[in-house]
PyMOL Python script that loads the backbone (N, CA, C, O; Angstrom):
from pymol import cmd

cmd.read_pdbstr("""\
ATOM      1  N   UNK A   1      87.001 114.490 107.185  1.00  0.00           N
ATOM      2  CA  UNK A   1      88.058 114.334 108.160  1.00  0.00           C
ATOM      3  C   UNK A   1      87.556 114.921 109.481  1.00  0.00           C
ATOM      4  O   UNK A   1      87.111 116.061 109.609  1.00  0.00           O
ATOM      5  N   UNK A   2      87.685 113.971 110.487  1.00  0.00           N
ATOM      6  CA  UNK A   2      87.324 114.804 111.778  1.00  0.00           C
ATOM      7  C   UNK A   2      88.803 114.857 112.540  1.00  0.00           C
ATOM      8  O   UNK A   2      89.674 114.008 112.348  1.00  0.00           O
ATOM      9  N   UNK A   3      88.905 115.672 113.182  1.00  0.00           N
ATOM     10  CA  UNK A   3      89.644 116.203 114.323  1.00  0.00           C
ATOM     11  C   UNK A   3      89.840 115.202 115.069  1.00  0.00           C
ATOM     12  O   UNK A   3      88.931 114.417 114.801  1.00  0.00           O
ATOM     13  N   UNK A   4      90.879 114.508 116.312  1.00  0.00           N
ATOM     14  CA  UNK A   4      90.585 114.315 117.196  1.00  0.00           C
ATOM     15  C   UNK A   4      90.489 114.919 118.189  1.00  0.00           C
ATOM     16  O   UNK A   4      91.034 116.018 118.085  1.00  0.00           O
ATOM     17  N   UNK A   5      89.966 114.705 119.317  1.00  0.00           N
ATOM     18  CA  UNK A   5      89.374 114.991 120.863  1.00  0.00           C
ATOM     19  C   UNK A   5      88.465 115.350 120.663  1.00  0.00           C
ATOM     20  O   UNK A   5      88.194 116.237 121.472  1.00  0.00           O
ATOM     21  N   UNK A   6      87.231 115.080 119.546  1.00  0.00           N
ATOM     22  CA  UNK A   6      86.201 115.834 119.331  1.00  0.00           C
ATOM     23  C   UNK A   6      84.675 114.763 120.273  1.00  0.00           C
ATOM     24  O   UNK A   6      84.626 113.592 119.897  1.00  0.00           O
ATOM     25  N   UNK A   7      84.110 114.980 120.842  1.00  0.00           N
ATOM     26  CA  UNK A   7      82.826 114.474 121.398  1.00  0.00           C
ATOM     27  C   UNK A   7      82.377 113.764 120.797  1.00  0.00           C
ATOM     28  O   UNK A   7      81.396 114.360 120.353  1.00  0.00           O
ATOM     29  N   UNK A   8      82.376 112.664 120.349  1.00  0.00           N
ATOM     30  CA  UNK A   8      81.143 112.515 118.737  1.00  0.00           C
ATOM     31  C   UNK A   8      80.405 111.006 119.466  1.00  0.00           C
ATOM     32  O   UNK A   8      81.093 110.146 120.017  1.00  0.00           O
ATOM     33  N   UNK A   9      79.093 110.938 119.343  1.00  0.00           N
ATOM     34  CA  UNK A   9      78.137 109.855 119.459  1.00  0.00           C
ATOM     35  C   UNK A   9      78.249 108.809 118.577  1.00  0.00           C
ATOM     36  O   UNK A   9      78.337 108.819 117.350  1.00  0.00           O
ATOM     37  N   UNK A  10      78.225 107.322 119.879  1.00  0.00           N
ATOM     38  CA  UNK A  10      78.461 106.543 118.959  1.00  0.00           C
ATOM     39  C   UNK A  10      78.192 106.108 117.493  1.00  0.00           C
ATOM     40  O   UNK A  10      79.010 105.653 116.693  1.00  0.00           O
ATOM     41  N   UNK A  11      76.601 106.395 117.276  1.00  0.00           N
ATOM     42  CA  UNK A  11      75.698 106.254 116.679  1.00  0.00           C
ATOM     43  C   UNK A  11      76.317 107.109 115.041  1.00  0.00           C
ATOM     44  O   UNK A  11      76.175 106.594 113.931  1.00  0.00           O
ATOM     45  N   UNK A  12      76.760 108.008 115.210  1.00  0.00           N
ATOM     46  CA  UNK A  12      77.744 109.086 114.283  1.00  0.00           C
ATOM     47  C   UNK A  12      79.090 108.299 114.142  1.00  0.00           C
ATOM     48  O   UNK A  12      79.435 108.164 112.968  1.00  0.00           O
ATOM     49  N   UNK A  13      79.917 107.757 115.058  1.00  0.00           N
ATOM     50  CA  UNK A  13      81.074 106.457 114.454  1.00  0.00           C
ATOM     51  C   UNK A  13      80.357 105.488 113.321  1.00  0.00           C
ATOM     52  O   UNK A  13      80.399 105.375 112.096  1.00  0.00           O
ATOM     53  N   UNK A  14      79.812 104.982 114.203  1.00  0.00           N
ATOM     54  CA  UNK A  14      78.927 103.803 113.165  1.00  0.00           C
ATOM     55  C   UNK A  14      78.869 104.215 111.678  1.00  0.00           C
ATOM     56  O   UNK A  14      79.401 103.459 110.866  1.00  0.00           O
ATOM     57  N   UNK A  15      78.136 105.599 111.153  1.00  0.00           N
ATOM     58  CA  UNK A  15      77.580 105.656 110.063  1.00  0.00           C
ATOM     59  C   UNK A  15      79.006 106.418 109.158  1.00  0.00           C
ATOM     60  O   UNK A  15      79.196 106.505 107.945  1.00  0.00           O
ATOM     61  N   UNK A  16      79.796 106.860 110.253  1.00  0.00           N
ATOM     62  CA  UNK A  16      81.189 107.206 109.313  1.00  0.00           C
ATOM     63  C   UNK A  16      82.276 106.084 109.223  1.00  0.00           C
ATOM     64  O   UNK A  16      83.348 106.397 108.705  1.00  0.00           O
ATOM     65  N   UNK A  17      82.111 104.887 109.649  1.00  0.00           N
ATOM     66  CA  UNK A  17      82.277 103.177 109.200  1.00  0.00           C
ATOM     67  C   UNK A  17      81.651 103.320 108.051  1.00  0.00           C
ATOM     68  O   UNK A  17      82.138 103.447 106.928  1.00  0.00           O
ATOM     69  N   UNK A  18      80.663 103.295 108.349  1.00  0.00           N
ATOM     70  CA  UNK A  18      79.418 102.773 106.884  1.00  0.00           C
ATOM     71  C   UNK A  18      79.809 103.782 105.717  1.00  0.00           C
ATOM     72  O   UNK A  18      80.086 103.422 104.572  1.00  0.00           O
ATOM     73  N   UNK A  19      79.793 105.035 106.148  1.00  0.00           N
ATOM     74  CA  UNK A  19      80.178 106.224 104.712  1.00  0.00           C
ATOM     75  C   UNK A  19      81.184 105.892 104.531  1.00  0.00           C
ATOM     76  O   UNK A  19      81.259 106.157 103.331  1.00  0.00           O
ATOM     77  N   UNK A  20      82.579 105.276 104.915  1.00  0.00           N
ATOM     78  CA  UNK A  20      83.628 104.681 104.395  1.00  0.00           C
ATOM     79  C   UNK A  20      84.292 103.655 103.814  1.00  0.00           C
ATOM     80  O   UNK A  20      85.322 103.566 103.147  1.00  0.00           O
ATOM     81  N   UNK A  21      83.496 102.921 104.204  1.00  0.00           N
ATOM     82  CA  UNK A  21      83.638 101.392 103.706  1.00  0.00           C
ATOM     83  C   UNK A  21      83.362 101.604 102.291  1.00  0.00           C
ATOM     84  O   UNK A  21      84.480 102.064 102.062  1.00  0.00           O
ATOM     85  N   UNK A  22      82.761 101.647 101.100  1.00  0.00           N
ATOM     86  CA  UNK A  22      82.849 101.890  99.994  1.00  0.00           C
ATOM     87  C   UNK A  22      84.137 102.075  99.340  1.00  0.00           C
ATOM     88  O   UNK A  22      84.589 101.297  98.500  1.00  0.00           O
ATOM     89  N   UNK A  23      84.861 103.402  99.859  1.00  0.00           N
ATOM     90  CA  UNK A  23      86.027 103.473  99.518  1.00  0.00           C
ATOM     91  C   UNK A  23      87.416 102.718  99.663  1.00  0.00           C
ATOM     92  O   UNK A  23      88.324 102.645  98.836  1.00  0.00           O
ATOM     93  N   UNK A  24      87.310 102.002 101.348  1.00  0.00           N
ATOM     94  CA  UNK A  24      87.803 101.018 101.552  1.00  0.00           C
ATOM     95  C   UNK A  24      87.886  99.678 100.536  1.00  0.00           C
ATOM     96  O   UNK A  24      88.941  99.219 100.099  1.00  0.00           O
ATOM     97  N   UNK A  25      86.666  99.204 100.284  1.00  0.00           N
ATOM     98  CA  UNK A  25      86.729  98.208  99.390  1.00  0.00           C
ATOM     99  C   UNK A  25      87.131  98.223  97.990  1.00  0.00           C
ATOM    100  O   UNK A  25      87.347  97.322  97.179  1.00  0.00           O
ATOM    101  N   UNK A  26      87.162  99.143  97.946  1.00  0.00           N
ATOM    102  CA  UNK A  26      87.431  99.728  95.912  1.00  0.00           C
ATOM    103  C   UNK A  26      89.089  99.461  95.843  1.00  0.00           C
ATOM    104  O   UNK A  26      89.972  99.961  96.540  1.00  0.00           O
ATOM    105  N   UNK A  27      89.179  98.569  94.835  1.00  0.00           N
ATOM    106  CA  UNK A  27      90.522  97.830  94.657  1.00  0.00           C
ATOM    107  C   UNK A  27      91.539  98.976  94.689  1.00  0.00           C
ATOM    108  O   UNK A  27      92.720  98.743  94.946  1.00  0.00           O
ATOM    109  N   UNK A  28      91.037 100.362  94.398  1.00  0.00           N
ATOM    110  CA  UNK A  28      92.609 100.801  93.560  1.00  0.00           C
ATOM    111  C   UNK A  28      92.425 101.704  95.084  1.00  0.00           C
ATOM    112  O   UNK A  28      93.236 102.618  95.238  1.00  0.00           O
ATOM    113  N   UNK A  29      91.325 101.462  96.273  1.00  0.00           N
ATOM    114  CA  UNK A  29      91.863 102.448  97.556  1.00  0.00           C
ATOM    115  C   UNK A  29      93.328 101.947  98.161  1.00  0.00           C
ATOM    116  O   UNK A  29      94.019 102.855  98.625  1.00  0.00           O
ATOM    117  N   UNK A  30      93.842 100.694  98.203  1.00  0.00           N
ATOM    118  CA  UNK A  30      95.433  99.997  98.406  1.00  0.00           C
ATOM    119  C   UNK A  30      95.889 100.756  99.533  1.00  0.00           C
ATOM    120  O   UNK A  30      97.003 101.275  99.468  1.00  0.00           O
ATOM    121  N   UNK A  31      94.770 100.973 101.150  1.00  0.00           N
ATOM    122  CA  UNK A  31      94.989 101.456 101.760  1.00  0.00           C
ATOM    123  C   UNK A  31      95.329 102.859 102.491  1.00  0.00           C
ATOM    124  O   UNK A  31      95.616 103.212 103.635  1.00  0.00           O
ATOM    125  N   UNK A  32      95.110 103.593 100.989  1.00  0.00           N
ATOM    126  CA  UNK A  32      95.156 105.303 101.045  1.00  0.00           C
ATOM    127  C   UNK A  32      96.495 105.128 100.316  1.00  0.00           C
ATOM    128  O   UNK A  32      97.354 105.967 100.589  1.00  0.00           O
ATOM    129  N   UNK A  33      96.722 104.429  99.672  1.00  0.00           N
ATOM    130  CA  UNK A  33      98.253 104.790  98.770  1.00  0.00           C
ATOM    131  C   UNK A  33      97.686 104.887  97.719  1.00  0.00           C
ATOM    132  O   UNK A  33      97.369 103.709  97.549  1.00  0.00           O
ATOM    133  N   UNK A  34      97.246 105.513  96.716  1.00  0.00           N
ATOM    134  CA  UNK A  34      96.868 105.289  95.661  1.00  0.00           C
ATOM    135  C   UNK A  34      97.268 106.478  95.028  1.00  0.00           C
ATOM    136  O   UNK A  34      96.638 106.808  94.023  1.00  0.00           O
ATOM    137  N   UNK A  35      98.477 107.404  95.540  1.00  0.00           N
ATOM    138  CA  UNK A  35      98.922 108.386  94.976  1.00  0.00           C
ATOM    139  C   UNK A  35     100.320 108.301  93.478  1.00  0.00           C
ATOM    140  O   UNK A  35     101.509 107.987  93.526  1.00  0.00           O
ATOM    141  N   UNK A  36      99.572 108.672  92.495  1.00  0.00           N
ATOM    142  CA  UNK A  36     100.622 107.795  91.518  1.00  0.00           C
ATOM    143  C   UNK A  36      99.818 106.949  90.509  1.00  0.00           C
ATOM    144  O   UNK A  36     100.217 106.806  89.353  1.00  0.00           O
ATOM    145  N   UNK A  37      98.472 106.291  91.046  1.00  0.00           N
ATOM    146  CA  UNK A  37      97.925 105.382  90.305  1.00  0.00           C
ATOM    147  C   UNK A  37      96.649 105.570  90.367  1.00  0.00           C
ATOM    148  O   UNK A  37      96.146 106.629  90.741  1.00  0.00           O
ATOM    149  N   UNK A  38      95.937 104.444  89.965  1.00  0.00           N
ATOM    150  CA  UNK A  38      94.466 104.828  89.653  1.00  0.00           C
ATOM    151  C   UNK A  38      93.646 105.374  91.146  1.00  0.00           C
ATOM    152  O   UNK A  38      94.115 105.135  92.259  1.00  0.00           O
ATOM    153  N   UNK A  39      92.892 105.821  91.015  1.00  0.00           N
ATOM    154  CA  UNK A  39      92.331 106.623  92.448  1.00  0.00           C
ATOM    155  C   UNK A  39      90.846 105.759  92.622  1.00  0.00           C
ATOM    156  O   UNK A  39      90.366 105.048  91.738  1.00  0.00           O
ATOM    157  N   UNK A  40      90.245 105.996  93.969  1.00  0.00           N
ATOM    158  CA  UNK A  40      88.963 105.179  94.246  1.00  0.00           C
ATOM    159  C   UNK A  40      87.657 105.627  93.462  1.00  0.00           C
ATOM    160  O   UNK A  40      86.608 105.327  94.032  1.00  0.00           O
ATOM    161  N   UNK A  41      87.578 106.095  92.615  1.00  0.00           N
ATOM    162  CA  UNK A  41      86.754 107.017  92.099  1.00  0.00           C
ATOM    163  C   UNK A  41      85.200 106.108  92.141  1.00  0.00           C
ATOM    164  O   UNK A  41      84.126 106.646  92.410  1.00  0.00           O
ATOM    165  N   UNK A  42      85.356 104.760  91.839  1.00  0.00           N
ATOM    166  CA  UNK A  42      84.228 103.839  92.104  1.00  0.00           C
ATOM    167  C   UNK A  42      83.717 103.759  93.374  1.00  0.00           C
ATOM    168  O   UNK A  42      82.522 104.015  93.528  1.00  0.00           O
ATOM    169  N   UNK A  43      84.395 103.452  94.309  1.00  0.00           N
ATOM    170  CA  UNK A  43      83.958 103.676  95.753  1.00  0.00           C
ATOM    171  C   UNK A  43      83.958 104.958  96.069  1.00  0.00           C
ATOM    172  O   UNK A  43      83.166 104.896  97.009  1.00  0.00           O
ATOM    173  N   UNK A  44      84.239 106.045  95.997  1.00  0.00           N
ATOM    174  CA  UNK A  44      83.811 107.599  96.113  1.00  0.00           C
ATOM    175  C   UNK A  44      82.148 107.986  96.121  1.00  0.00           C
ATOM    176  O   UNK A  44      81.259 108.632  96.674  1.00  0.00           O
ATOM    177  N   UNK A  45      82.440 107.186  95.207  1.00  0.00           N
ATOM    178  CA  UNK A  45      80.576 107.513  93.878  1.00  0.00           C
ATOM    179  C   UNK A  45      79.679 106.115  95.027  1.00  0.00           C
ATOM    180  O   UNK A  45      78.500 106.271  95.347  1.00  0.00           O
ATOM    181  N   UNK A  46      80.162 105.370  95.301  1.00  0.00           N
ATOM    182  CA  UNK A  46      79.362 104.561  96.090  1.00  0.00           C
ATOM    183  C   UNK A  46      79.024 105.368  97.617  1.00  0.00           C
ATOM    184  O   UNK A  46      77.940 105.440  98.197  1.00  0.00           O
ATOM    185  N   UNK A  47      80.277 105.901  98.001  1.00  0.00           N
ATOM    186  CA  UNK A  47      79.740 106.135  99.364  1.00  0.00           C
ATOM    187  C   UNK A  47      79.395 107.548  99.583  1.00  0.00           C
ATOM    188  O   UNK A  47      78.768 107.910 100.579  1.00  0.00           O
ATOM    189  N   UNK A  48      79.796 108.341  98.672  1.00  0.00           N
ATOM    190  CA  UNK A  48      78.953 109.282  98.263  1.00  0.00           C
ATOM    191  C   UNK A  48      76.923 109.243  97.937  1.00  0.00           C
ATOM    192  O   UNK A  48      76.012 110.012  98.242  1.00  0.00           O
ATOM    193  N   UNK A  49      76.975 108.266  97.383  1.00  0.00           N
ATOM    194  CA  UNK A  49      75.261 107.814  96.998  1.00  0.00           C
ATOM    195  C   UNK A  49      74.976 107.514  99.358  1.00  0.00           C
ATOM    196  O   UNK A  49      74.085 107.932 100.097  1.00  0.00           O
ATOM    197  N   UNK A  50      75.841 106.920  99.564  1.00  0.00           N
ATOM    198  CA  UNK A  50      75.640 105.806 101.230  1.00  0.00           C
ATOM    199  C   UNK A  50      75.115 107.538 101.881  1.00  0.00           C
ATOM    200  O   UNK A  50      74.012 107.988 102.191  1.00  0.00           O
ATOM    201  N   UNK A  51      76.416 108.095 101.877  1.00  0.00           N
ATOM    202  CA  UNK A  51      76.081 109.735 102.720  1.00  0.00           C
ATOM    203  C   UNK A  51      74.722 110.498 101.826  1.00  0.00           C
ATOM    204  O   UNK A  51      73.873 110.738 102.685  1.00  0.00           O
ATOM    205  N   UNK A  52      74.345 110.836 100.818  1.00  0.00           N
ATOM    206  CA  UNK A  52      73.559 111.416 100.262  1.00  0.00           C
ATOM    207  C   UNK A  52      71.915 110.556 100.875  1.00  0.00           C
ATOM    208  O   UNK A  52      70.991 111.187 101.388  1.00  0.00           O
ATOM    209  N   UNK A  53      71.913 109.275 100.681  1.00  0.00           N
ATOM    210  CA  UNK A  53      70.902 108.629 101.473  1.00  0.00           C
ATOM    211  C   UNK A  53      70.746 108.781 103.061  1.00  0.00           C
ATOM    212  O   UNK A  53      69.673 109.217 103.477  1.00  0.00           O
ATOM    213  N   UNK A  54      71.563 108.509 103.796  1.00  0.00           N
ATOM    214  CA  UNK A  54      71.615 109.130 104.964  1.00  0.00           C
ATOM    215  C   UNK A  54      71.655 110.031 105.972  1.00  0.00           C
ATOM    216  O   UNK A  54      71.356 110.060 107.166  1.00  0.00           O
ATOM    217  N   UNK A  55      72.233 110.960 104.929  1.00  0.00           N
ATOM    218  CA  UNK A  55      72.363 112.733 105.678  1.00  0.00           C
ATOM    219  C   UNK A  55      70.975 113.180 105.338  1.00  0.00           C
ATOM    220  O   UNK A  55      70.315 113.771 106.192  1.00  0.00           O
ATOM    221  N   UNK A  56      70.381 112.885 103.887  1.00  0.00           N
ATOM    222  CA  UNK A  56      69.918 114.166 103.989  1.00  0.00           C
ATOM    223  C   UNK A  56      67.763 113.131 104.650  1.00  0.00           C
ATOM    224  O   UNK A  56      67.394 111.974 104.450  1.00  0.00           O
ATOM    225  N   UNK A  57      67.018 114.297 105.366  1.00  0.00           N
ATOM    226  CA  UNK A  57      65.921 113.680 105.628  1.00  0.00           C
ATOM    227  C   UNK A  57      64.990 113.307 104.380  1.00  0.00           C
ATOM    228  O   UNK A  57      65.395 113.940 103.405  1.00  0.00           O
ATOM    229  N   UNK A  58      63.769 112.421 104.024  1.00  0.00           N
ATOM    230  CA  UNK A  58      63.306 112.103 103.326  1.00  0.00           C
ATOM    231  C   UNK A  58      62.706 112.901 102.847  1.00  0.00           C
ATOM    232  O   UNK A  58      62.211 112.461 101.809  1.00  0.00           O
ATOM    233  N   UNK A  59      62.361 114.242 103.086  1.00  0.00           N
ATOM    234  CA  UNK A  59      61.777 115.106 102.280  1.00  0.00           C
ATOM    235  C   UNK A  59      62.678 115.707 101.414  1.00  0.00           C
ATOM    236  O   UNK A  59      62.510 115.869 100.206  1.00  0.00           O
ATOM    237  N   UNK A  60      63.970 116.140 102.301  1.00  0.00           N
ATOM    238  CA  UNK A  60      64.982 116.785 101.438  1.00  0.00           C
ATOM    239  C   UNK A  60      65.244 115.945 100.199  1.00  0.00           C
ATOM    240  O   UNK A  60      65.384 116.420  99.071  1.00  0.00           O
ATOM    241  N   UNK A  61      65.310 114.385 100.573  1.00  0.00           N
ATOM    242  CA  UNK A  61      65.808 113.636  99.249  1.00  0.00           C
ATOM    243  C   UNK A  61      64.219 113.699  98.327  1.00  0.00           C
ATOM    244  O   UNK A  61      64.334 113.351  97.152  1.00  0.00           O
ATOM    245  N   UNK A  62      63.501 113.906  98.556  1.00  0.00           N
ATOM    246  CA  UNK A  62      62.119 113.973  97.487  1.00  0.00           C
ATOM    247  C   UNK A  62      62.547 115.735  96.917  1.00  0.00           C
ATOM    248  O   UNK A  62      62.688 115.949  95.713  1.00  0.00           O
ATOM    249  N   UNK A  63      62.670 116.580  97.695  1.00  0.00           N
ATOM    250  CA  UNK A  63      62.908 117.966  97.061  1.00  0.00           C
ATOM    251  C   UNK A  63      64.142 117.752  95.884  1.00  0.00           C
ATOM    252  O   UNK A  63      63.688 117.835  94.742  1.00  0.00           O
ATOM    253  N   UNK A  64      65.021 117.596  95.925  1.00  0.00           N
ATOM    254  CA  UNK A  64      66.354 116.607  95.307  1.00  0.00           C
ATOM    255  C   UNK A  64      65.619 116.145  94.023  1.00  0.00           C
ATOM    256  O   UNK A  64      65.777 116.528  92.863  1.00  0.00           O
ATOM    257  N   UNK A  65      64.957 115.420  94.426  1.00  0.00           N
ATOM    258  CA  UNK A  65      65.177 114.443  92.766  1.00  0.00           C
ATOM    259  C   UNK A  65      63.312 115.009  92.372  1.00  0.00           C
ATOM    260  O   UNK A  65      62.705 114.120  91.774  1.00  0.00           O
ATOM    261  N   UNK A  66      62.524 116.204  92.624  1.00  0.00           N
ATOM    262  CA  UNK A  66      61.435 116.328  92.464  1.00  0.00           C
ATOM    263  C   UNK A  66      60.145 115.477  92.578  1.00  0.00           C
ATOM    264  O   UNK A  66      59.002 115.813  92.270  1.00  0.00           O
ATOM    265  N   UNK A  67      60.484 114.561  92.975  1.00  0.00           N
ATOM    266  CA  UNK A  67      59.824 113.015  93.092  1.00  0.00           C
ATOM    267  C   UNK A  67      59.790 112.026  93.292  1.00  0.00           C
ATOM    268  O   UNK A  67      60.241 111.220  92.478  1.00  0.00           O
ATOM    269  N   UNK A  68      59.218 111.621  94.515  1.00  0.00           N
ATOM    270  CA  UNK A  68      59.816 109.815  94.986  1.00  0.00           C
ATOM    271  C   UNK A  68      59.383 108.924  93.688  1.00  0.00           C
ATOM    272  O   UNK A  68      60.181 108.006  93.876  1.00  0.00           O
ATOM    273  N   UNK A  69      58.777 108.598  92.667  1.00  0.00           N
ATOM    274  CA  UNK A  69      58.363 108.192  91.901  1.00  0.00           C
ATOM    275  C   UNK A  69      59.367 107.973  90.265  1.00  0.00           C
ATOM    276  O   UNK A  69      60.464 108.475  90.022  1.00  0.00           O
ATOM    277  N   UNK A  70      58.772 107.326  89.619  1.00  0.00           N
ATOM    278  CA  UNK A  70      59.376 107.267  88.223  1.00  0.00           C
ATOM    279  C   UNK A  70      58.974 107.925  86.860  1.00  0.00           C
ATOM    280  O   UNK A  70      57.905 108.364  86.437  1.00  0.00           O
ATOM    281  N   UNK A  71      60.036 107.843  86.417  1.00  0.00           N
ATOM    282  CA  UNK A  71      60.025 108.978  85.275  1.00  0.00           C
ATOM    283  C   UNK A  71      59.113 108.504  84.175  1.00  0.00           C
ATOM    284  O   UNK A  71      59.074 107.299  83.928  1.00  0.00           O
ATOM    285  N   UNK A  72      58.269 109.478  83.398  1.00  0.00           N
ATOM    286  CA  UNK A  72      57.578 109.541  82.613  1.00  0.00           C
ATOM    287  C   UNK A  72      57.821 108.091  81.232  1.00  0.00           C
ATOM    288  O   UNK A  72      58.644 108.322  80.346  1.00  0.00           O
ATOM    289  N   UNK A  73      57.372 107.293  81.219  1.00  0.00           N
ATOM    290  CA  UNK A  73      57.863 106.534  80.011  1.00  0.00           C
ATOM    291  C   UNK A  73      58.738 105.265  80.158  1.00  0.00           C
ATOM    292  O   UNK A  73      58.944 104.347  79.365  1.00  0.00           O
ATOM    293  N   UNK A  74      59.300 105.548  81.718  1.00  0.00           N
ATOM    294  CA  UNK A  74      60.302 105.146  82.078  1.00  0.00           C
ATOM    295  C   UNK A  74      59.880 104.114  83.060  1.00  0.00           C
ATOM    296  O   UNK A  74      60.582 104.249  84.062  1.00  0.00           O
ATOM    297  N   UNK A  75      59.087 103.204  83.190  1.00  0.00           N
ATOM    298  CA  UNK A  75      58.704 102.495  84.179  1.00  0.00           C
ATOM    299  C   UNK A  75      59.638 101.429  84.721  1.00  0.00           C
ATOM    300  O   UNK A  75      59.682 100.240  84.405  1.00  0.00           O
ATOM    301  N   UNK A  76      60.361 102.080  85.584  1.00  0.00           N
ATOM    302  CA  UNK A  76      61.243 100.348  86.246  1.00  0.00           C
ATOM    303  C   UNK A  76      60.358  98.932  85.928  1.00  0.00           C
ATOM    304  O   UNK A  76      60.691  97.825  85.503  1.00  0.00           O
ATOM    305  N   UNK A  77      59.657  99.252  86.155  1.00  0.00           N
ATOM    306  CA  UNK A  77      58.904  97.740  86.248  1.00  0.00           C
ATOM    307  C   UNK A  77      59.386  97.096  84.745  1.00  0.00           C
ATOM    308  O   UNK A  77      59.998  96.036  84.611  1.00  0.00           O
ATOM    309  N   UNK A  78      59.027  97.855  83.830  1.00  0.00           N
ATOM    310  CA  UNK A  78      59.541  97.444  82.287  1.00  0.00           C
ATOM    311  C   UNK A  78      61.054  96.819  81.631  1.00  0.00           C
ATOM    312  O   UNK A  78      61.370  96.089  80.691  1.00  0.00           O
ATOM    313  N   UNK A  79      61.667  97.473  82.583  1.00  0.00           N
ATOM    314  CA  UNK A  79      62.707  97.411  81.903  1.00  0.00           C
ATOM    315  C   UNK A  79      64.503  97.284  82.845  1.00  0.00           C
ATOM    316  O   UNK A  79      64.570  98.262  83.590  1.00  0.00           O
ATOM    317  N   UNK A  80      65.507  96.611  82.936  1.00  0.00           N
ATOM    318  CA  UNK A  80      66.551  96.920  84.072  1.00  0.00           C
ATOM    319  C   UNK A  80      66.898  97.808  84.191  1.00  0.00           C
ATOM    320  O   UNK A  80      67.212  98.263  85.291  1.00  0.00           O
ATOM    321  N   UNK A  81      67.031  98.734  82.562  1.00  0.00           N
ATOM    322  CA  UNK A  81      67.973  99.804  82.992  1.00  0.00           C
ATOM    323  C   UNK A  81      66.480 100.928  83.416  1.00  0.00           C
ATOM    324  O   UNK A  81      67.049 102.009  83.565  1.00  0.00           O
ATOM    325  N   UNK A  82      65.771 101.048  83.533  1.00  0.00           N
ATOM    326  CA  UNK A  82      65.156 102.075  83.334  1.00  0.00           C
ATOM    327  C   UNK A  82      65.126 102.262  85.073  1.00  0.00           C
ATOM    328  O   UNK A  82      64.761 101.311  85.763  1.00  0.00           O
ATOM    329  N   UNK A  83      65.489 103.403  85.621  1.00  0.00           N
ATOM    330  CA  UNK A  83      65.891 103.620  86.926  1.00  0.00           C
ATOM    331  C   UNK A  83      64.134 104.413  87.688  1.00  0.00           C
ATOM    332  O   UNK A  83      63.157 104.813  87.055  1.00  0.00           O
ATOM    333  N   UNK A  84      64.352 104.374  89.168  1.00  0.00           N
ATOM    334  CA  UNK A  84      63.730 105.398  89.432  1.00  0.00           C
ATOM    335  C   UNK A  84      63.986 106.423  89.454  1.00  0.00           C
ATOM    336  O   UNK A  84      65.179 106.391  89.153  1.00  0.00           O
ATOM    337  N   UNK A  85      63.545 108.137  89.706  1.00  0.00           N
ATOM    338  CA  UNK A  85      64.159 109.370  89.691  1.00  0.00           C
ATOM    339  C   UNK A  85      65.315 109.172  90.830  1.00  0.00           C
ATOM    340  O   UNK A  85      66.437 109.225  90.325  1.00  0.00           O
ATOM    341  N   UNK A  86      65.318 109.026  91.790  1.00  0.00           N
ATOM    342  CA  UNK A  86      65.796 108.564  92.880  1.00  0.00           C
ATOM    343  C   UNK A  86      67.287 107.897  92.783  1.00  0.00           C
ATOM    344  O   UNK A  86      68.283 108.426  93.277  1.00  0.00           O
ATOM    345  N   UNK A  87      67.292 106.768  92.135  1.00  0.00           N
ATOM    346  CA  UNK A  87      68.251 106.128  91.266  1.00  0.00           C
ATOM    347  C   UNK A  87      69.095 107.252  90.664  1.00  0.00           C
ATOM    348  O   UNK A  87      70.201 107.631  91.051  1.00  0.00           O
ATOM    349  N   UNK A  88      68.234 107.797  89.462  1.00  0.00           N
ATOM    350  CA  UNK A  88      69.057 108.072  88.486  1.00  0.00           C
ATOM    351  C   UNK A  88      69.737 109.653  89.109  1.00  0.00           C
ATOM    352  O   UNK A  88      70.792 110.112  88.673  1.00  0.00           O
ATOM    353  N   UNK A  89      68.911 110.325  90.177  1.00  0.00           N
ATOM    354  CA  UNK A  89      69.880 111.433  90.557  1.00  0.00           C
ATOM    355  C   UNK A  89      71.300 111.035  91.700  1.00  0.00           C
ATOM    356  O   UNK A  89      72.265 111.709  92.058  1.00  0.00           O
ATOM    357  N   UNK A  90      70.941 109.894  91.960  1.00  0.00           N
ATOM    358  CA  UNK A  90      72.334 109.665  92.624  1.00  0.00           C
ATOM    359  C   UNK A  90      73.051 109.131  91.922  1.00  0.00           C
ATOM    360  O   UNK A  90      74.197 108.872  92.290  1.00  0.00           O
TER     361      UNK A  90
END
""", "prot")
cmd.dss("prot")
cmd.show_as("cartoon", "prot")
cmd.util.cbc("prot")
cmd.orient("prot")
């Protein structure tokens, strides 16, 4: 939640569009009424993953998941479900 009258760069609107839209689209958001009934919890987890990719810099997200790479055994290439580290910590 931001404040209004606050300064903020366009460039910072834009990406809090983008970190929101997830939740927006998730059937049970019904415009922010969803008090009473099922909650956005699908779009949460989506734009949660959108901000976690974006906030943090590319090293921080390699410190995060210990490795830009894939898990032992686990070769994406092999298989659909088999994720990268990357993947599977978000």
């Amino acid at each position: 939640m931001i404040g209004p009258g606050l300064d903020i760069h366009p460039y910072v609107i834009g990406l809090l569009d983008l970190w929101m839209m997830p939740i927006k689209l998730d059937p049970n958001w019904k415009g922010g009424d969803y008090y009473g009934g099922a909650e956005p919890n699908e779009g949460l987890a989506q734009a949660l993953k959108t901000v976690t990719l974006t906030a943090l810099h590319s090293a921080g997200r390699r410190k995060c998941t210990a490795t830009s790479g894939r898990p032992r055994g686990r070769t994406p290439g092999d298989a659909m479900g088999n994720l990268f580290v990357i993947e599977d910590s978000l």
